[in-house]
SERO-4910 file (N, C-alpha, C, O; in steps of 0.05 Angstrom, whole numbers):
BEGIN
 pado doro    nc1    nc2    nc3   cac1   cac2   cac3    cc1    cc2    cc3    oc1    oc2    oc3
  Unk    A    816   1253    587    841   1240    582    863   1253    599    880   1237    607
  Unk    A    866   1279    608    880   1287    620    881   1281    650    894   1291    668
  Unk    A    866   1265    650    856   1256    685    872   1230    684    881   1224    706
  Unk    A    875   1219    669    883   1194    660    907   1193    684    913   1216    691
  Unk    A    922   1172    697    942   1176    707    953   1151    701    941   1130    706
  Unk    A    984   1150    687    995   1127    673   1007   1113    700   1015   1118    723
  Unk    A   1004   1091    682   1025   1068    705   1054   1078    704   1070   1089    688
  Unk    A   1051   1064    740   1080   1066    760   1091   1087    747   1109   1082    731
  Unk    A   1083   1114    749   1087   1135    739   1113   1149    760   1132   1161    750
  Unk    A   1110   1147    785   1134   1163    801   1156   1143    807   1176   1150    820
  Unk    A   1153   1110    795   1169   1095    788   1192   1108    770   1215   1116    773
  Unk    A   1170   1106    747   1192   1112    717   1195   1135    723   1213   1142    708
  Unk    A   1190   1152    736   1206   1188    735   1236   1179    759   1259   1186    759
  Unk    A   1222   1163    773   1257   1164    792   1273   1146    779   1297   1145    783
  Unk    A   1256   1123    759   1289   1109    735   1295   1123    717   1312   1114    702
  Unk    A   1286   1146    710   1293   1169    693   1318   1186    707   1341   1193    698
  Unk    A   1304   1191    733   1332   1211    747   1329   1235    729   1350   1246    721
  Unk    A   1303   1246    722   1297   1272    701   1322   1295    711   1323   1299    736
  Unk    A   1339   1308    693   1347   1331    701   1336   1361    692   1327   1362    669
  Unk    A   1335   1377    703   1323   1398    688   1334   1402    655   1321   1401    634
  Unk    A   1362   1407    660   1373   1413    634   1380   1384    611   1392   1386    589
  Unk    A   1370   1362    621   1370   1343    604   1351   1333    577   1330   1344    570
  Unk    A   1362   1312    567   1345   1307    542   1333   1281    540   1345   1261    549
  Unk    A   1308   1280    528   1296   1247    540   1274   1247    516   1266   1264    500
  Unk    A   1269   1219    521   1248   1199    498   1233   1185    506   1239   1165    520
  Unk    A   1206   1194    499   1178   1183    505   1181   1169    485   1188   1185    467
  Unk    A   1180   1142    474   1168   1127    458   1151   1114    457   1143   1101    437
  Unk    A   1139   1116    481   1104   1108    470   1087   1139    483   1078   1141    506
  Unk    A   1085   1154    468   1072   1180    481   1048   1169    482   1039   1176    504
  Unk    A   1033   1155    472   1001   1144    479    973   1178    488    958   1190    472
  Unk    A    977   1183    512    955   1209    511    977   1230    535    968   1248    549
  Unk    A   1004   1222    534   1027   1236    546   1019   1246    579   1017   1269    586
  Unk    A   1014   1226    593   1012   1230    625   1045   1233    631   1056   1254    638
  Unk    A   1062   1200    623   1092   1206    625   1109   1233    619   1123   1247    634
  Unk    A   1100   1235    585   1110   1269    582   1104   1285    586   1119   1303    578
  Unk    A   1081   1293    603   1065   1315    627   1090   1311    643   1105   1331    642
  Unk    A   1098   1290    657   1105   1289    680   1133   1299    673   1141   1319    685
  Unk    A   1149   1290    656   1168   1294    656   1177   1319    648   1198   1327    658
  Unk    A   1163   1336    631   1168   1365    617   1158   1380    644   1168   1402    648
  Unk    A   1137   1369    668   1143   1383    698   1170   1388    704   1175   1411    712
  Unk    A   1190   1369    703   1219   1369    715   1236   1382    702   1256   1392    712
  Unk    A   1229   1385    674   1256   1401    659   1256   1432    659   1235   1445    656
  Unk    A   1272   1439    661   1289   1471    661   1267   1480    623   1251   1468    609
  Unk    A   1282   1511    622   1283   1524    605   1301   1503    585   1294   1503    561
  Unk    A   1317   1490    590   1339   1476    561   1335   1454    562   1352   1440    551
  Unk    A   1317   1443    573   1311   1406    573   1297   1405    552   1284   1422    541
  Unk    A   1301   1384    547   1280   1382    517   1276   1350    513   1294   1334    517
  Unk    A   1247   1342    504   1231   1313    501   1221   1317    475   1213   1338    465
  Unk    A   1225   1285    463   1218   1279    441   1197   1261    443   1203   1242    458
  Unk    A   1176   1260    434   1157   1239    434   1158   1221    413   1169   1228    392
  Unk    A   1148   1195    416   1146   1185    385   1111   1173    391   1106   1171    415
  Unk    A   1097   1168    378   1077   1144    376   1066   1151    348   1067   1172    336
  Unk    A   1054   1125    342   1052   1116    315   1021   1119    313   1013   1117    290
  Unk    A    998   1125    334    976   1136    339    968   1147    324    959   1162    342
  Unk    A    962   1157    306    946   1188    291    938   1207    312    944   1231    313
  Unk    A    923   1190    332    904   1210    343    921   1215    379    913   1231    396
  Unk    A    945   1197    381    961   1203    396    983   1230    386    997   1241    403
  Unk    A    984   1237    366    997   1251    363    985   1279    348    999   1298    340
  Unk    A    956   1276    346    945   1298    342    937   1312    382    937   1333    394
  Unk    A    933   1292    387    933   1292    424    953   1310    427    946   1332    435
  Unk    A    987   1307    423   1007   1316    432   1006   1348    423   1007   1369    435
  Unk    A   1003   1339    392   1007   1375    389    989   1393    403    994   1414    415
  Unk    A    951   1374    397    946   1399    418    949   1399    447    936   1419    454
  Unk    A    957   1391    463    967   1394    491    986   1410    493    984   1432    505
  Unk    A   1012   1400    477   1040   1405    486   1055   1423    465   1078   1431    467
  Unk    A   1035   1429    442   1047   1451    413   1069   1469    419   1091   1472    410
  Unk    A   1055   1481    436   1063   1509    441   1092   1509    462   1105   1529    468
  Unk    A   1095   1482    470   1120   1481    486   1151   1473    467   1161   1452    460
  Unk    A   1157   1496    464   1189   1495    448   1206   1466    459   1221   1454    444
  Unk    A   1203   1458    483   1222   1440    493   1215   1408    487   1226   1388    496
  Unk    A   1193   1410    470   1177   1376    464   1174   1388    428   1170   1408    414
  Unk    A   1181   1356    427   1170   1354    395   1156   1322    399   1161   1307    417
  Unk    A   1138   1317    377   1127   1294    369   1136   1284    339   1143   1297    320
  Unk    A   1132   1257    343   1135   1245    320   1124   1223    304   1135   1202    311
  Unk    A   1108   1218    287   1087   1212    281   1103   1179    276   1115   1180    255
  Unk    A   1105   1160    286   1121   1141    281   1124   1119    295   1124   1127    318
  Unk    A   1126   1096    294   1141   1075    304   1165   1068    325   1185   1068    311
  Unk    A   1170   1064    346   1189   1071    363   1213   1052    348   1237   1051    355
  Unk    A   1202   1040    329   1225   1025    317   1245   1038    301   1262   1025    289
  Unk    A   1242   1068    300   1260   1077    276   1268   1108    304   1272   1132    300
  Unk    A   1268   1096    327   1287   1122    349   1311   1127    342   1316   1151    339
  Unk    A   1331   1107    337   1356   1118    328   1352   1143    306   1358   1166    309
  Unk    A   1342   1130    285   1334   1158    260   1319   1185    264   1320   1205    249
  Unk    A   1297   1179    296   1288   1212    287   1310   1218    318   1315   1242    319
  Unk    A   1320   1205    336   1353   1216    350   1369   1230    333   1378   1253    334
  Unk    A   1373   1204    310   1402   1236    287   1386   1253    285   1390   1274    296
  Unk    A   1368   1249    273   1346   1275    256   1349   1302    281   1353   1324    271
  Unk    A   1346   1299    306   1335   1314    330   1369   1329    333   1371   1351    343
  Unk    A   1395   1314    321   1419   1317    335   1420   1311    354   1435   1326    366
  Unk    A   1409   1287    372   1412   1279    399   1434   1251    400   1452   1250    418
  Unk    A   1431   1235    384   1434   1208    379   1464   1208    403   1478   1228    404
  Unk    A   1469   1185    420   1493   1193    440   1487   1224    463   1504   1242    466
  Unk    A   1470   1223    471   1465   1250    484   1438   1247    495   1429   1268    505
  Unk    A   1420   1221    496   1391   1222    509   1396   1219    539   1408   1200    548
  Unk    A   1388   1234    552   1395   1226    583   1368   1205    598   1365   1200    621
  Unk    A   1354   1198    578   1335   1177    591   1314   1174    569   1307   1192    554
  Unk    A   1304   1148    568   1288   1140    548   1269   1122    558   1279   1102    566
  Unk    A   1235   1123    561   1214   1110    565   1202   1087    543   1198   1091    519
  Unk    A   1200   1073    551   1175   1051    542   1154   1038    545   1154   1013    543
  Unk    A   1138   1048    548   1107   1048    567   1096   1012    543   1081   1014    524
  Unk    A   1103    992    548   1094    975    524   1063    965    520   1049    966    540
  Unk    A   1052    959    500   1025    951    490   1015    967    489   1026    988    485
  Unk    A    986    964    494    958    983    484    952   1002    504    956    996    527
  Unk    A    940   1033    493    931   1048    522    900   1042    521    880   1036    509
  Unk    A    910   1049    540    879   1059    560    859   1069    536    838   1058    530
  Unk    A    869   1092    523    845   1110    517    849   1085    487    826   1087    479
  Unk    A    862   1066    468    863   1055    454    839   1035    460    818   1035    447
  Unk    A    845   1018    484    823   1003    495    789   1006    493    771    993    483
  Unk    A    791   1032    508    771   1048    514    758   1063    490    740   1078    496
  Unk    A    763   1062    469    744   1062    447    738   1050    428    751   1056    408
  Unk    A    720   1034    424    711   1011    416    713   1012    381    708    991    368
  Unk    A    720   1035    369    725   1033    336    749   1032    337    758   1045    318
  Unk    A    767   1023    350    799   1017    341    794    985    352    816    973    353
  Unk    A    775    971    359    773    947    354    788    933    374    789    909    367
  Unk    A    800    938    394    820    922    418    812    910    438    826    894    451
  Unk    A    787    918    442    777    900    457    750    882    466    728    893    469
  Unk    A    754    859    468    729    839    469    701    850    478    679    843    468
  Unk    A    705    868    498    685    879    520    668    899    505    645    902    512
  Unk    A    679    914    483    666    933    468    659    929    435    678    935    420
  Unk    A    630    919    421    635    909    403    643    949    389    635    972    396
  Unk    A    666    936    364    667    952    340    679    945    319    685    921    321
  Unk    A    685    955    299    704    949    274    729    924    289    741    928    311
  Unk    A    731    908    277    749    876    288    784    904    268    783    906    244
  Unk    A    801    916    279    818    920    268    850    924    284    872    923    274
  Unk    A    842    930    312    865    933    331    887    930    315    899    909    317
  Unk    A    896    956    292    921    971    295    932    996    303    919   1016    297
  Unk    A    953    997    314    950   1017    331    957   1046    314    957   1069    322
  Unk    A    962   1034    287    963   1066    275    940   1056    248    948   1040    231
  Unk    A    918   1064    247    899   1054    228    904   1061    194    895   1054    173
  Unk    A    922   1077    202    932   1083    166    948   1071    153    954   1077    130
  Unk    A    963   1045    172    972   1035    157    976    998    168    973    990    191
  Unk    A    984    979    141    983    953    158    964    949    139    957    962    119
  Unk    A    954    921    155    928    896    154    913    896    181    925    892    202
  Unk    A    887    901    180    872    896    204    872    876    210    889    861    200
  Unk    A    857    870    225    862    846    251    832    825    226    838    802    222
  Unk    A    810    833    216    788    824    195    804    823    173    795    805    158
  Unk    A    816    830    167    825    823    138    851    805    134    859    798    112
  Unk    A    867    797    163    878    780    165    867    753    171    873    731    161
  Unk    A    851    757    187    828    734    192    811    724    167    795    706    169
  Unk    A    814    736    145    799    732    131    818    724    104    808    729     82
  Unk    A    838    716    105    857    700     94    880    682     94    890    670     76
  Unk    A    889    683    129    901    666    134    899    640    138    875    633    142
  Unk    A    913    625    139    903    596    135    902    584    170    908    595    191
  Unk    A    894    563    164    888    550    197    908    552    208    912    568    226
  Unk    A    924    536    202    953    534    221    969    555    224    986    550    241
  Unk    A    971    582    212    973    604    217    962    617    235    974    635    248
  Unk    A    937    609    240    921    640    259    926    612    280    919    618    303
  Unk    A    934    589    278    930    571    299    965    574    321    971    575    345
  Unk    A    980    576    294   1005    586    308   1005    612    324   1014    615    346
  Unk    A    992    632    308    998    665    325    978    666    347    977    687    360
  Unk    A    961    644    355    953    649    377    962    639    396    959    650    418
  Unk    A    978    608    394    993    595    412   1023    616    416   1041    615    432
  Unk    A   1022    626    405   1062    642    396   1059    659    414   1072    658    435
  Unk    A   1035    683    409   1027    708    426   1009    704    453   1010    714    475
  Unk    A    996    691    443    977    697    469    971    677    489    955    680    508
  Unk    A    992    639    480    997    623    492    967    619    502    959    624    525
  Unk    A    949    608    478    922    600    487    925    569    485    938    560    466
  Unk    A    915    553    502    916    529    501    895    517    473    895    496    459
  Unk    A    880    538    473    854    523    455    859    526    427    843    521    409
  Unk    A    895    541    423    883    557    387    887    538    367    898    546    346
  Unk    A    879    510    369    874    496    336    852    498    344    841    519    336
  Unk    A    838    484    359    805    491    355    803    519    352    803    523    328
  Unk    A    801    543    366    792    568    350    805    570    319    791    578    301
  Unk    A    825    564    316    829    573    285    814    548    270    815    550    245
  Unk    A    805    532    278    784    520    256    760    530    258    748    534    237
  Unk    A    747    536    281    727    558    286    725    571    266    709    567    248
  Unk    A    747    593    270    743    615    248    737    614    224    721    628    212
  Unk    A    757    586    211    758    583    182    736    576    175    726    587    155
  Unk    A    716    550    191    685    548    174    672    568    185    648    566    177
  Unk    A    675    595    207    652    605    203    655    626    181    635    637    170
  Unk    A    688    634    172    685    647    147    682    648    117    683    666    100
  Unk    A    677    620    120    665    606     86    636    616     89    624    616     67
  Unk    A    622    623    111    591    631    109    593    664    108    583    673     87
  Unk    A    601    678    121    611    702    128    635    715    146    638    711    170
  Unk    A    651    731    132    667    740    147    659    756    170    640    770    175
  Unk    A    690    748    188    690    765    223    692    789    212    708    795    194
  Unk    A    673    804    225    687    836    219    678    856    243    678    880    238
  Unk    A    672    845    269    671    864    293    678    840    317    676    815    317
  Unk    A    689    862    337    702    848    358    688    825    370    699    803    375
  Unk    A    658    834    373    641    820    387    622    793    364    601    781    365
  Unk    A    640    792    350    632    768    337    655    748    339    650    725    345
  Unk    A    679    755    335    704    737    348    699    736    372    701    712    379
  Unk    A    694    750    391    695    739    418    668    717    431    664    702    450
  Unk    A    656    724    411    625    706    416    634    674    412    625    655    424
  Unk    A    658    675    388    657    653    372    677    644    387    675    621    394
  Unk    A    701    657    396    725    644    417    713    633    448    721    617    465
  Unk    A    695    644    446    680    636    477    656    611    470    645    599    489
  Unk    A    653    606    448    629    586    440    642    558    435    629    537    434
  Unk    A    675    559    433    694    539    427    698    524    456    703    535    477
  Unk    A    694    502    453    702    481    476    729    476    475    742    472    455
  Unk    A    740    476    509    767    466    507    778    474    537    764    475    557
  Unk    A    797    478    537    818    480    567    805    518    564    798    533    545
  Unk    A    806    518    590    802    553    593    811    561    619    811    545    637
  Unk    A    821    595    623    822    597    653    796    610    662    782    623    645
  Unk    A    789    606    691    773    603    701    772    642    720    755    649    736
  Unk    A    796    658    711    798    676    722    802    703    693    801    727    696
  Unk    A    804    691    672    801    715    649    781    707    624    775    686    612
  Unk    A    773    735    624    753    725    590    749    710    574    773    708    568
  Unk    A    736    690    554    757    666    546    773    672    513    785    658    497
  Unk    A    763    702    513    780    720    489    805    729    498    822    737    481
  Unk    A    810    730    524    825    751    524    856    743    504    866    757    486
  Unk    A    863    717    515    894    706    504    886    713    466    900    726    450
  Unk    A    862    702    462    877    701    429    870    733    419    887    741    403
  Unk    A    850    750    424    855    779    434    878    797    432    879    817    417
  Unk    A    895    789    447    928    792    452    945    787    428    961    802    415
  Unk    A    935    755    426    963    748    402    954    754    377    968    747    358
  Unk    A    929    767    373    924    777    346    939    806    340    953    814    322
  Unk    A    929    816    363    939    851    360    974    846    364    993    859    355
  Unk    A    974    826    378   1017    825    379   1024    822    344   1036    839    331
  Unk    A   1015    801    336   1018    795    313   1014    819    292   1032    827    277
  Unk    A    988    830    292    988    846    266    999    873    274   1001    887    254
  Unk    A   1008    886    301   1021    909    297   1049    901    294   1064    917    285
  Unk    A   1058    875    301   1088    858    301   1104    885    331   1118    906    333
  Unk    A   1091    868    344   1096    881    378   1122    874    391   1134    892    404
  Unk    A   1133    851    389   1156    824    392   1179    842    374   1198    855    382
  Unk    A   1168    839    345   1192    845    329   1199    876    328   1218    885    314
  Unk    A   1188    887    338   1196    911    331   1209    929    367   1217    952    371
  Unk    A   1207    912    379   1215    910    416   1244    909    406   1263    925    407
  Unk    A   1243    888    398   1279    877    405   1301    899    386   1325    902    389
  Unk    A   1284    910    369   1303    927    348   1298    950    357   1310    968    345
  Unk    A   1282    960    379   1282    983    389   1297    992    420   1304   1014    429
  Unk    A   1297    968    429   1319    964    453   1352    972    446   1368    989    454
  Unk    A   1350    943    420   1382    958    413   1384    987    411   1397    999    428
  Unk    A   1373   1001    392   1371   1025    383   1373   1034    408   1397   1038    410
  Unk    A   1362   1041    431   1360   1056    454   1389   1046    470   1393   1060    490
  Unk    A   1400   1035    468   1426   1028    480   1442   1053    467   1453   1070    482
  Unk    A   1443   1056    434   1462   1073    413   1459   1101    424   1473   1121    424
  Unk    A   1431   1095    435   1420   1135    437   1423   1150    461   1423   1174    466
  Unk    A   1427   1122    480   1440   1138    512   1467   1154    508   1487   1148    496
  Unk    A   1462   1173    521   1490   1185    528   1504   1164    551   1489   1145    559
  Unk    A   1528   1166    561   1535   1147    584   1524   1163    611   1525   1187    618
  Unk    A   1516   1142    620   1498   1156    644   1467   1152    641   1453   1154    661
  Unk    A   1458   1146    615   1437   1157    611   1415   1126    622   1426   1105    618
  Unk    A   1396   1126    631   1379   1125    643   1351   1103    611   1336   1113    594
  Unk    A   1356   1077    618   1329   1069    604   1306   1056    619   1310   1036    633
  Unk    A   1282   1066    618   1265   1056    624   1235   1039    611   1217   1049    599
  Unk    A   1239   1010    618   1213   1001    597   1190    987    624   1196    982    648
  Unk    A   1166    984    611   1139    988    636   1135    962    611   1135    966    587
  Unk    A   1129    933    627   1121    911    597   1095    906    616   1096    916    638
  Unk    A   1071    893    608   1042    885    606   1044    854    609   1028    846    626
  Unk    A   1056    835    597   1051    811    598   1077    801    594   1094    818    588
  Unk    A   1086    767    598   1109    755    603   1117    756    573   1141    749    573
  Unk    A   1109    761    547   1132    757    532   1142    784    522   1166    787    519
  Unk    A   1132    796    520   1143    826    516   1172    829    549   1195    837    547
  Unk    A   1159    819    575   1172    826    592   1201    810    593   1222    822    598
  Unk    A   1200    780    585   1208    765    576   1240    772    552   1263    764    553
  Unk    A   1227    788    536   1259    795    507   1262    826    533   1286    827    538
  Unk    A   1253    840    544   1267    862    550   1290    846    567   1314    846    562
  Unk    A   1272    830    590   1296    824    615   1321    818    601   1341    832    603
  Unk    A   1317    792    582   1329    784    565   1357    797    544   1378    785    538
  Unk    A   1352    816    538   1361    835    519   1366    851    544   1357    872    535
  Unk    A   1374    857    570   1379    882    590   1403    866    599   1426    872    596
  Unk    A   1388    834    616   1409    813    615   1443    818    597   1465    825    605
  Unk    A   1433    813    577   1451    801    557   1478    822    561   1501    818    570
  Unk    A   1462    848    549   1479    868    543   1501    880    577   1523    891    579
  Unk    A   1483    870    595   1499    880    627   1523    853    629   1539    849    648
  Unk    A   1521    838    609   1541    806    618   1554    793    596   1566    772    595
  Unk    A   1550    813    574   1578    812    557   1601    822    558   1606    841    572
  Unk    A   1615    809    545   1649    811    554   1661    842    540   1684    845    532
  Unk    A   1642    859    541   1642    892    534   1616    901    543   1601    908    525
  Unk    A   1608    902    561   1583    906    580   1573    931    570   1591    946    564
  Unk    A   1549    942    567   1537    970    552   1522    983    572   1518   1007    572
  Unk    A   1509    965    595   1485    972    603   1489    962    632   1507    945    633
  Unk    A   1480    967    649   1480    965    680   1462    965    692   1452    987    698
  Unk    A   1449    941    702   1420    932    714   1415    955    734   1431    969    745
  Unk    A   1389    955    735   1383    973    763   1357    952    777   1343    958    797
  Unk    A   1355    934    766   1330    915    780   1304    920    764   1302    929    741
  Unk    A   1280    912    783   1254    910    765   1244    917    789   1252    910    812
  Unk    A   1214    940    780   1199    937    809   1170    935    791   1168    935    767
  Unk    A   1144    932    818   1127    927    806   1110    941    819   1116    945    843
  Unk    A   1083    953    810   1063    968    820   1057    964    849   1060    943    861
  Unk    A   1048    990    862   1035    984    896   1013    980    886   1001    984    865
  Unk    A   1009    966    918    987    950    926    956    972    923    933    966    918
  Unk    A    969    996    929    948   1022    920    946   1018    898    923   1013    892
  Unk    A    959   1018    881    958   1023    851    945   1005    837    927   1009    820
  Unk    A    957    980    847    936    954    834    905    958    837    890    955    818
  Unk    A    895    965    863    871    962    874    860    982    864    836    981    864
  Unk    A    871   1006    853    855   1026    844    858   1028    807    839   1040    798
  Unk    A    879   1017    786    883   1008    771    881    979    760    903    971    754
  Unk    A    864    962    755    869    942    747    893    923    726    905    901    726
  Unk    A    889    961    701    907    945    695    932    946    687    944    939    666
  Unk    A    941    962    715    964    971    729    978    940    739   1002    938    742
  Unk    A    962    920    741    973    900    768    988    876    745    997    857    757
  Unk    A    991    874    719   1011    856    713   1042    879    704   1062    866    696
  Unk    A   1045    904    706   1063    914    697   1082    909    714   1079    904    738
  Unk    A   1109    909    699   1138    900    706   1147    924    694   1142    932    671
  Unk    A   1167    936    720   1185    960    712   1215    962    719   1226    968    740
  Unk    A   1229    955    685   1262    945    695   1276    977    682   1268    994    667
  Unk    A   1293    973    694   1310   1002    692   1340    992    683   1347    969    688
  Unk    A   1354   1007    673   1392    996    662   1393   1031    655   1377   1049    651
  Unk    A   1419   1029    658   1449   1050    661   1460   1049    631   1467   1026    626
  Unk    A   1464   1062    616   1489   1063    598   1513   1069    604   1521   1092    610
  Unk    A   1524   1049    604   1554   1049    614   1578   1066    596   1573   1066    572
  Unk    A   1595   1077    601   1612   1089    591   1624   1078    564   1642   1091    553
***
């Protein structure tokens, strides 16, 4: 894991503008390549807060990073940053804040947290397993036009009334309860498909958007990160796919072109051509940067 090397990583350190003696927010610590990098740049008085909602991301953190006085972790949701900011005494005083968005690597990459099609295990892709509805036990009571909506909503599958009728008669015989039986059954469904991704991958997506509520908990954590910049301070978010990328621009937009402006564009960049070719799935990330304005 420590080999791991996160996306557009010397990107987000130069929209950070890290200072030694500054203060900053990992909110998605995931297996902390970003907060490696960044606790490289800080002084003796800099100090990083992590948050992820992981169990095992944040048992990751303490043992890596325990022993470093200038990092704390926090076992949590990036949706409640303003609250562990007061808690920290930072709140108005972060000199930069990260958002690495969606699933990691090492989440992907092991097949009992259920995320992905390619590896059968437990059907549950949430990203903190202690708490919620799995991804099987929502499947296993929502109604058609429900799982038919959250896959058209999230993962913009052309095919999801046919898959959500799929699902529903194959669970009057037996319920889904590993990855590789939804993906057998999403790929066994006739209909429009692309000819360049898995034919799981879209409703895949809008399941795990849906049951960790990925969408809703973005837009209330953006605001929040506006409250927690000091002026000057430096936000950075890394999005995976067009609707997540979609409410950031959106919500970065808004706040740089109201008639009390908060935030100050710095543009969007996107992975090298190295990076793509040696990361795959490095090559849909979008990396927008904004200023807290005075």
């Amino acid at each position: 894991m420590n080999l791991h090397r996160p996306v557009m990583l010397d990107e987000a350190l130069a929209g950070l503008t890290v200072r030694a003696d500054g203060v900053y927010v990992d909110c998605t610590f995931g297996r902390g390549g970003h907060s490696a990098a960044i606790l490289d740049r800080l002084g003796a008085h800099g100090r990083l807060l992590g948050l992820d909602q992981d169990p095992q991301a944040v048992a990751h953190a303490r043992e890596r990073f325990g022993a470093d006085s200038r990092f704390a972790i926090h076992h949590c949701n990036f949706t409640v940053l303003e609250a562990v900011a007061q808690e920290a005494g930072v709140a108005g005083r972060v000199d930069g804040i990260l958002m690495d968005l969606g699933v990691s690597s090492p989440q992907l990459d092991d097949a009992a947290r259920g995320f992905s099609f390619s590896k059968d295990g437990p059907l549950d892709m949430r990203m903190n397993p202690q708490a919620g509805e799995s991804a099987a036990d929502w499947l296993a009571r929502a109604g058609e036009a429900e799982i038919a909506d959250v896959l058209w909503q999230y993962g913009e599958e052309r095919n999801s009334r046919r898959i959500a009728r799929r699902i529903v008669e194959t669970r009057r015989e037996a319920p889904l309860t590993t990855t590789a039986q939804l993906a057998a059954l999403i790929a066994s469904v006739p209909g429009p498909r692309s000819r360049h991704i898995h034919p799981a991958t879209r409703s895949f997506q809008a399941i795990r958007i849906y049951i960790n509520r990925e969408l809703d908990v973005l837009s209330d954590a953006l605001a929040q990160a506006v409250r927690v910049l000091a002026p000057g301070g430096r936000l950075v978010v890394i999005s995976f796919h067009s609707l997540e990328d979609r409410i950031v621009k959106r919500f970065l937009r808004d706040a740089a072109r109201s008639e009390t402006p908060t935030l100050k564009l710095h543009g969007k960049q996107f992975p090298s051509r190295e990076e793509a070719d040696a990361n795959p799935r490095a090559r849909s990330a979008v990396l927008r940067i904004a200023e807290r304005l005075p």
